[in-house]
C-alpha positions as CSV (number, residue, x, y, z in Angstrom):
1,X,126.9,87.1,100.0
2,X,127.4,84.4,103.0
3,X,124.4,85.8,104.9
4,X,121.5,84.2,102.6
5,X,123.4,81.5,100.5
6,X,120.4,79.7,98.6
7,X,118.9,82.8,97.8
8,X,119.5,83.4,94.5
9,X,118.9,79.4,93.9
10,X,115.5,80.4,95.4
11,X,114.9,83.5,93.0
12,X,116.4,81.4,90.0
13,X,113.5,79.1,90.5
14,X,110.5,81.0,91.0
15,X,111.5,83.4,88.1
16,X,112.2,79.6,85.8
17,X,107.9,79.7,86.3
18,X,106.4,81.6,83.9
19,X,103.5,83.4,85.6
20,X,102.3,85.2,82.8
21,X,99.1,87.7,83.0
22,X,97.1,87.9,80.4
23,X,93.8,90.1,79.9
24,X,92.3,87.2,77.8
25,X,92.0,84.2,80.6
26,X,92.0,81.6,78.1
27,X,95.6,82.6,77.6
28,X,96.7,82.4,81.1
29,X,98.8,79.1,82.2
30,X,97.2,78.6,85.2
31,X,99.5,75.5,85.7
32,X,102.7,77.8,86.3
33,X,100.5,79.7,88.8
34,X,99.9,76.6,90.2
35,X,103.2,75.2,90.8
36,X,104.5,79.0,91.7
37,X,102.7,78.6,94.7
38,X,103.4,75.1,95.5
39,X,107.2,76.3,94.8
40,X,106.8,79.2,97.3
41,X,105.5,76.7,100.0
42,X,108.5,74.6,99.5
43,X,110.9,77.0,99.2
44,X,110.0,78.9,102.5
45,X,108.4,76.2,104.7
46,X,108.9,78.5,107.8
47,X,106.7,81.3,106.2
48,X,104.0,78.9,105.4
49,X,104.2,77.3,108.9
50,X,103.7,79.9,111.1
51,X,102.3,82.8,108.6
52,X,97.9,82.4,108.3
53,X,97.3,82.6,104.8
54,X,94.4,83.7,102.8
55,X,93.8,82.9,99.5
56,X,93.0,86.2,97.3
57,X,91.0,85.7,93.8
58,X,92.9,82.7,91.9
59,X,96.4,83.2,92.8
60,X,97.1,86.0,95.0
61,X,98.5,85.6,98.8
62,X,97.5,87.3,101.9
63,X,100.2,86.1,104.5
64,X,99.7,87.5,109.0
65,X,102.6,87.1,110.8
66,X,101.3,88.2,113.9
67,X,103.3,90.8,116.2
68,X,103.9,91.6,119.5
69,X,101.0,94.5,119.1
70,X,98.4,95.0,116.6
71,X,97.9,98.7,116.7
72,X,100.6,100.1,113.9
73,X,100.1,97.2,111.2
74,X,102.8,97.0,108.2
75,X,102.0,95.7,104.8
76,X,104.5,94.8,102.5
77,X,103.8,93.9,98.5
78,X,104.7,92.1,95.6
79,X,103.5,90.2,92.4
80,X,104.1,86.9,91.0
81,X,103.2,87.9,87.8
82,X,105.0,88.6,85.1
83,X,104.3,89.8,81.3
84,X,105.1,88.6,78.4
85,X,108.5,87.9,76.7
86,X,109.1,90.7,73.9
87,X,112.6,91.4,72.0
88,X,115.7,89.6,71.4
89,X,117.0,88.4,74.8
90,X,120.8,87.5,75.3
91,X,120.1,84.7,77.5
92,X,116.9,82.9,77.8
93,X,113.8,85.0,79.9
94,X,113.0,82.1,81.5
95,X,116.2,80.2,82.0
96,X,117.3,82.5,85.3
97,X,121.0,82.2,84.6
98,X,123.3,83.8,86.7
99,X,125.9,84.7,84.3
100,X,128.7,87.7,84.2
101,X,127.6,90.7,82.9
102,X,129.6,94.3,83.0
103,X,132.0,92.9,85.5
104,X,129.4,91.2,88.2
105,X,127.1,88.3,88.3
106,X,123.4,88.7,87.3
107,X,120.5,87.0,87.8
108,X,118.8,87.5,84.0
109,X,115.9,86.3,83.5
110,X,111.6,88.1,83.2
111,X,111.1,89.2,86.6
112,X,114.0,89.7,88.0
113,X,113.5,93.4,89.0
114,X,109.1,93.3,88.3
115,X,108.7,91.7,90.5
116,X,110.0,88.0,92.0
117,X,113.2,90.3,93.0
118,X,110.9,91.8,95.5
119,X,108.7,88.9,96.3
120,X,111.5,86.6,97.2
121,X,113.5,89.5,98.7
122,X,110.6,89.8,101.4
123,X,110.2,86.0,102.2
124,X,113.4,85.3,102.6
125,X,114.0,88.5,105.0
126,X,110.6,87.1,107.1
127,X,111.9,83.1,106.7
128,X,115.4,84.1,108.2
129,X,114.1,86.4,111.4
130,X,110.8,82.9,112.0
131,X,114.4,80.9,112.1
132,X,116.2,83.3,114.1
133,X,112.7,83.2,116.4
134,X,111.9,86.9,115.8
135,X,108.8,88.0,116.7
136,X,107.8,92.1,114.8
137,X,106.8,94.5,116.9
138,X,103.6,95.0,115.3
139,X,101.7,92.6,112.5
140,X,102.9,92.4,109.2
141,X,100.9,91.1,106.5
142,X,102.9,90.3,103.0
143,X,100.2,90.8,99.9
144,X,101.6,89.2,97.1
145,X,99.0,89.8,93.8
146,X,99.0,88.0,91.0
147,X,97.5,90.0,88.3
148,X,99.2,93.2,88.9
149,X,100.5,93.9,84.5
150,X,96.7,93.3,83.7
151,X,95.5,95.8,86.5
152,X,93.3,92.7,87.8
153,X,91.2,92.8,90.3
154,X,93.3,90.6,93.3
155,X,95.0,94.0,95.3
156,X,91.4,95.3,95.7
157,X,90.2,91.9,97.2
158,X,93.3,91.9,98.9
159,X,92.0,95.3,100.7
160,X,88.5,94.3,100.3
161,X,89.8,91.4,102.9
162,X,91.7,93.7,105.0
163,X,89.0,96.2,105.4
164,X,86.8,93.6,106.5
165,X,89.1,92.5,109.3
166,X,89.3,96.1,110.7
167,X,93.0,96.4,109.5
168,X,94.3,100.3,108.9
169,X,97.9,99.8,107.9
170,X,100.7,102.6,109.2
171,X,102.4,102.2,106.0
172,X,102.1,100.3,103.0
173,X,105.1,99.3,101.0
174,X,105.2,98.0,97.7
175,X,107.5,97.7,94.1
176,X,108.6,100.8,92.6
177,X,111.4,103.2,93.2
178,X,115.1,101.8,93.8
179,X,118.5,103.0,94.1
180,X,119.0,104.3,91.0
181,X,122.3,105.8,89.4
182,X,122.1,107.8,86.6
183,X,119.2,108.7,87.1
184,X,119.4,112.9,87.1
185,X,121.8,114.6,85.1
186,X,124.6,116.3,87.1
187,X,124.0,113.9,89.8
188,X,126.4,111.4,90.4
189,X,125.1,109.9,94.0
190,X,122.6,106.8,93.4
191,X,119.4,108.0,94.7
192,X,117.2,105.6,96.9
193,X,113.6,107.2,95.1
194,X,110.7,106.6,97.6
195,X,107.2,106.7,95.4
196,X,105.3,108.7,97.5
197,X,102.3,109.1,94.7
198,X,101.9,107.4,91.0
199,X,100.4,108.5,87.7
200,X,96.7,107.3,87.0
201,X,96.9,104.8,84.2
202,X,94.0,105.5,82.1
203,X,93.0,103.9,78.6
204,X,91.3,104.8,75.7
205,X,90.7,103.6,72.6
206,X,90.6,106.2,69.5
207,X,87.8,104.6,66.7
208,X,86.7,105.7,63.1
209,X,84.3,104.0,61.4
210,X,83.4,103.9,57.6
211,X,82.2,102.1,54.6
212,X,85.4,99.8,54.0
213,X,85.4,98.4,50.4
214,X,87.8,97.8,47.8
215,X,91.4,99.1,47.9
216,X,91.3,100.1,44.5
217,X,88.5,102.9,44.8
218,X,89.7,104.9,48.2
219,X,88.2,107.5,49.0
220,X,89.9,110.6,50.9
221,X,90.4,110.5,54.6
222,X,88.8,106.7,54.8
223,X,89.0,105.3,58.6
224,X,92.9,104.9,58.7
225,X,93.6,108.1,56.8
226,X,91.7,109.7,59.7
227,X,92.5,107.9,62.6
228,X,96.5,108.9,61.5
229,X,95.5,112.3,61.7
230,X,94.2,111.9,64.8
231,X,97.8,110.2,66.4
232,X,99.6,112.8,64.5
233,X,97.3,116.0,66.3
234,X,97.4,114.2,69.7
235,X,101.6,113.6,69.8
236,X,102.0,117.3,68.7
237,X,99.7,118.0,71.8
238,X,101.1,117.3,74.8
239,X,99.5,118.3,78.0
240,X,100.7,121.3,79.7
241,X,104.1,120.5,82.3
242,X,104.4,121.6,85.6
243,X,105.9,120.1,88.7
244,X,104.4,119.1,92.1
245,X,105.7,119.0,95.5
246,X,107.3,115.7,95.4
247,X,109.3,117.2,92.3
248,X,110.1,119.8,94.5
249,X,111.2,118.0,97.6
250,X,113.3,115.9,95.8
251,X,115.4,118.4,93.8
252,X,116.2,119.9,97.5
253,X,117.6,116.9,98.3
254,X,119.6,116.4,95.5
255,X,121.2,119.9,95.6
256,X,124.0,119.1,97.7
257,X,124.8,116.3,95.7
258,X,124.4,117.8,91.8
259,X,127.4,119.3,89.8
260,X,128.2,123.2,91.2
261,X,126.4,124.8,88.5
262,X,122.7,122.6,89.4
263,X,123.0,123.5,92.9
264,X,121.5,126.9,93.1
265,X,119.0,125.9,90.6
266,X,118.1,122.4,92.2
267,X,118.3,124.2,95.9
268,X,115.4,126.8,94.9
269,X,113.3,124.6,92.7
270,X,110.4,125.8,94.1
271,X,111.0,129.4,92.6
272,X,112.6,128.5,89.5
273,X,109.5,125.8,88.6
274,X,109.2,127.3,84.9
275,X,112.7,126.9,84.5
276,X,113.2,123.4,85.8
277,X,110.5,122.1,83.7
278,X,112.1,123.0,80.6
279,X,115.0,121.3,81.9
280,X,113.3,117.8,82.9
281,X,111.6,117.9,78.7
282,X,114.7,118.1,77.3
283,X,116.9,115.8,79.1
284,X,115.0,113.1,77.6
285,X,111.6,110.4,78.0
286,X,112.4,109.5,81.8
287,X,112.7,112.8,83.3
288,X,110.1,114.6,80.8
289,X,107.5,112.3,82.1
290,X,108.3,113.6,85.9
291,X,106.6,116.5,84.5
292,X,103.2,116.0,82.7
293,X,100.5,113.6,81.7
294,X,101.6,111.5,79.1
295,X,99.6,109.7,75.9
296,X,101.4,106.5,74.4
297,X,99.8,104.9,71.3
298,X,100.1,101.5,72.0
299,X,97.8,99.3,69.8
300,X,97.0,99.9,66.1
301,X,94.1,97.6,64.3
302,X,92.5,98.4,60.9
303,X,91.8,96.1,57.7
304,X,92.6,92.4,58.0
305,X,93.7,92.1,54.7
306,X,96.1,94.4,52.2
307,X,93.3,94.7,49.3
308,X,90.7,95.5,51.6
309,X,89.6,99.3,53.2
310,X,89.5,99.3,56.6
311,X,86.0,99.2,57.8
312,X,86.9,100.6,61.1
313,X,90.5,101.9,62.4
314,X,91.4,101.6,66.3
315,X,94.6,103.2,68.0
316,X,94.9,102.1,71.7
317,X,96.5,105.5,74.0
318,X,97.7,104.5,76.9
319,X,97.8,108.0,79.2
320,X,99.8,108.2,82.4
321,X,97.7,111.1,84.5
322,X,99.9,113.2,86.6
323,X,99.4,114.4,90.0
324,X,96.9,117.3,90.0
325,X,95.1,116.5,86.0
326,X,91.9,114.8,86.7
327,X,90.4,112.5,83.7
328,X,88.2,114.4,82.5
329,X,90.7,116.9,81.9
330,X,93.3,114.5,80.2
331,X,90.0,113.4,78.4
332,X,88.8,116.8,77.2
333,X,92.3,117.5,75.9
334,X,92.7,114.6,74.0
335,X,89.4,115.9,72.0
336,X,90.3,119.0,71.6
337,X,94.1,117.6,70.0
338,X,91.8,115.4,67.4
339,X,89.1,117.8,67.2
340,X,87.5,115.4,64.8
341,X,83.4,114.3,65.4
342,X,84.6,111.2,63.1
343,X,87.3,110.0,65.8
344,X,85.4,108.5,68.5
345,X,87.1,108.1,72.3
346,X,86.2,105.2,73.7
347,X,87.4,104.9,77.8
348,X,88.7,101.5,78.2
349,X,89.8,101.8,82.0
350,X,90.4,105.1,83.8
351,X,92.3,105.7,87.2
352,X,93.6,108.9,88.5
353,X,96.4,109.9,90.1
354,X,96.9,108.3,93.7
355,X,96.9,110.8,96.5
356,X,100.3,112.0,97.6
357,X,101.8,110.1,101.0
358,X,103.3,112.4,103.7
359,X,107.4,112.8,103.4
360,X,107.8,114.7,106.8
361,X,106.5,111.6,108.8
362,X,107.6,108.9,110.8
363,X,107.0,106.1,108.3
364,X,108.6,107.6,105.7
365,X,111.8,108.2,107.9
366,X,112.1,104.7,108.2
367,X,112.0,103.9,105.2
368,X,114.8,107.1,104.3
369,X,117.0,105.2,107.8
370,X,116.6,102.0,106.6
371,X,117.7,103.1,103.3
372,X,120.9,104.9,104.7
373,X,121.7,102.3,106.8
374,X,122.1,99.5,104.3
375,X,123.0,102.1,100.8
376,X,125.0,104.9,102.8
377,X,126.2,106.5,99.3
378,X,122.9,106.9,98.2
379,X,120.2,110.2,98.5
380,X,117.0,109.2,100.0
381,X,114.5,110.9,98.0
382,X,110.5,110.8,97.8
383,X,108.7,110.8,93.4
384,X,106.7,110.6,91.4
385,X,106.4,106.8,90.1
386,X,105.3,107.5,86.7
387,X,104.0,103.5,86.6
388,X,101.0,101.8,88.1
389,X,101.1,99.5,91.1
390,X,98.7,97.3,93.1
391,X,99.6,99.8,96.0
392,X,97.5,102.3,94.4
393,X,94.2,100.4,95.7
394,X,95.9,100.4,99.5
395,X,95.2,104.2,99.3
396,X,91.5,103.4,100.0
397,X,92.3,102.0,103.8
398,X,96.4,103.7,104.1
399,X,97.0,107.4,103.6
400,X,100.7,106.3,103.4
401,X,101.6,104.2,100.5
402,X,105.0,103.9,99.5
403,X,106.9,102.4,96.6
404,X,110.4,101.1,96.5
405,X,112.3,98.4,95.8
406,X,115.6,97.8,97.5
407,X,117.9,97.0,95.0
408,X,120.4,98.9,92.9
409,X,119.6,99.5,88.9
410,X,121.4,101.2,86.5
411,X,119.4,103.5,83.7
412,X,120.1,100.1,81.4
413,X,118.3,97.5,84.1
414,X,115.6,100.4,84.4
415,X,114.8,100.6,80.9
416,X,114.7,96.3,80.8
417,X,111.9,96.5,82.7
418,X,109.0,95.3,80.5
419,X,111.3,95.0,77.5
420,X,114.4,92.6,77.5
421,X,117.2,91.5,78.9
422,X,115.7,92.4,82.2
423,X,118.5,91.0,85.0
424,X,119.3,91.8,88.7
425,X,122.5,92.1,90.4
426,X,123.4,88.9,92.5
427,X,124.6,91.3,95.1
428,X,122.0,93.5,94.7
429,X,119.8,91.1,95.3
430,X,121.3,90.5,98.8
431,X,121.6,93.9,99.7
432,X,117.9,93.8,99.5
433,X,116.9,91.1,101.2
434,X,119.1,92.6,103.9
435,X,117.2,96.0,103.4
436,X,114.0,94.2,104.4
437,X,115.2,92.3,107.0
438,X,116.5,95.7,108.6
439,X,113.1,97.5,108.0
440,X,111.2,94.8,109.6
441,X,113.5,94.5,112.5
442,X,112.9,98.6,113.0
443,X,109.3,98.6,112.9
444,X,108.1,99.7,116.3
């Protein structure tokens, strides 16, 4: 932990900002935006000394650090913003204690792991190589968005930018997988899970409408009687499972490493696909979703008072499209599950699946070298991310897009992730920082 000793003091106050994204702008502190960035600048005066920086939409940052050739540029990502704080935390989101927690110290605090980890991870790997007068083998441009939990608009401005300089990234890299333990049952390696695709995150809004009136004269099946049934027929209709090629290629990986009685089964995934599948939807939520399109109902709205009938009932579904559904298909089914002319489907946002990013490919075996190099118990691995990222807009000028953050999480530090009590390791944290540092230093 001698190797970056103000670190974590940098982290701590960064994630003591709260950058919180809101849809509604009139929400948004734009004050802790502000001083986020001022913060950055003081915290990494190299970065901002000898980086060009471009401004992206109200708060994002496009850093250059120029390399020695311009032909094979890298592009790594964060966000500095954060959502909001939901649950009972045991020490304060924005406080950034590090504190002792299952026998290490931990950095807790909203962010931690989406995404200032990450963020400061990368600045401090570039700050220490500008000291240590480094110069990358080829450019490297950091893209740090800052509306990435509202799926705003700065990462396709960010492109929009790049595009219009001429720049065609090798590889992208941004948040996502990590070296996760317990991750597969019968598997007790951590596995270092590269994001080679993600879900589409599509929304929709479900809508009945009706006369409203008096809640002592209902009638049958009024707008919230209907829009109930509607929930109830879409959670009993889940969209057929399957899995792709990523699936595929990483339970070959994980074969050697799986309990005796997996390996056989892992080993020939390909051929035992039906088999598998059944496996992933009943070991539980994370690995079912490595199999299919999933529908969450998120938001409920209906009468403003107790006395009064709903004049119209919303549900919000929030549908994670899996690699090889299109939207109209996820959209079709979800009418067909309601198959009620009453229930309306409004589309609030709609994104497909991202194309898949090549595994057997020198970019990628970086990332799987780098990853052994600094996690050596670990089993590189490429996914599915089953989450949205800024990344996914990369696609549009990188046909290899990557996800992975370098740090190690636990099943309980993955699930904290948008919930609470969200922390990161303090030696965690250093490991990645050094896992960037290396990666950088290996570009070629």
């Amino acid at each position: 932990m001698t190797a970056h000793p103000h670190a974590v003091e940098k982290l701590q106050a960064l994630v003591r900002i709260p950058t919180v994204s809101h849809r509604d702008p009139a929400r948004v502190d734009t004050a802790a935006f502000d001083d986020f960035v001022e913060t950055l600048a003081d915290l990494f005066p190299l970065l901002h000394e000898h980086l060009e920086l471009t401004r992206i939409s109200t708060h994002g940052l496009l850093f250059r650090w120029a390399g020695a050739a311009a032909e094979r540029p890298v592009v790594l990502m964060a966000h500095l913003d954060v959502v909001p704080v939901e649950g009972t935390w045991q020490h304060d989101a924005f406080a950034a204690e590090v504190v002792e927690h299952e026998g290490e110290q931990v950095i807790w605090g909203r962010g931690t792991l989406d995404d200032k980890g990450c963020l400061v991870g990368i600045c401090e790997a570039v700050e220490t190589l500008l000291a240590a007068g480094v110069t990358p083998a080829q450019d490297l441009w950091l893209s740090f968005g800052c509306d990435e939990e509202i799926m705003g608009t700065a990462a396709r401005q960010a492109v929009e930018e790049l595009a219009r300089r001429g720049v065609r990234p090798w590889f992208v890299l941004d948040e996502g997988g990590a070296i996760a333990s317990e991750a597969f049952p019968g598997v007790g390696a951590p596995v270092g899970v590269v994001g080679v695709t993600e879900k589409g995150a599509t929304s929709i809004e479900l809508r009945v409408q009706g006369r409203g009136g008096h809640a002592s004269t209902p009638a049958r099946m009024g707008p919230t009687a209907r829009l109930a049934r509607a929930i109830i027929r879409l959670d009993r209709s889940p969209m057929p499972a399957s899995l792709p090629a990523p699936t595929i290629e990483l339970f070959r990986r994980l074969a050697p490493h799986a309990a005796l009685p997996l390996r056989p089964v892992l080993a020939n995934a390909a051929r035992l696909r039906p088999a598998l599948t059944r496996v992933l939807l009943a070991a539980g939520p994370e690995t079912a979703a490595m199999t299919r399109t999933t529908f969450a109902i998120t938001t409920l709205s209906g009468s403003p008072a107790i006395n009064v009938i709903a004049a119209t009932a919303k549900a919000g579904v929030n549908i994670r499209v899996m690699v090889g559904d299109s939207v109209a298909d996820v959209l079709e089914h979800v009418r067909r599950a309601v198959d009620d002319d009453e229930v309306h489907l409004d589309v609030i946002e709609e994104d497909a699946a991202s194309p898949v990013s090549p595994v057997d490919d020198d970019a990628f075996r970086l990332l799987e070298t780098t990853i052994g190099e600094v996690f050596p118990d670990a089993v590189p691995a490429p996914y599915v991310m089953m989450a949205a990222t800024d990344s996914r807009h990369f696609t549009a000028i990188c046909e290899r897009v990557y996800r992975f953050a370098p740090f190690r999480m636990t099943k309980a530090q993955r699930e904290s992730i948008h919930s609470y009590d969200e922390h990161l390791g303090v030696q965690a944290f250093l490991d990645g920082i050094t896992w960037y540092r290396r990666l950088i230093e290996q570009v070629s």
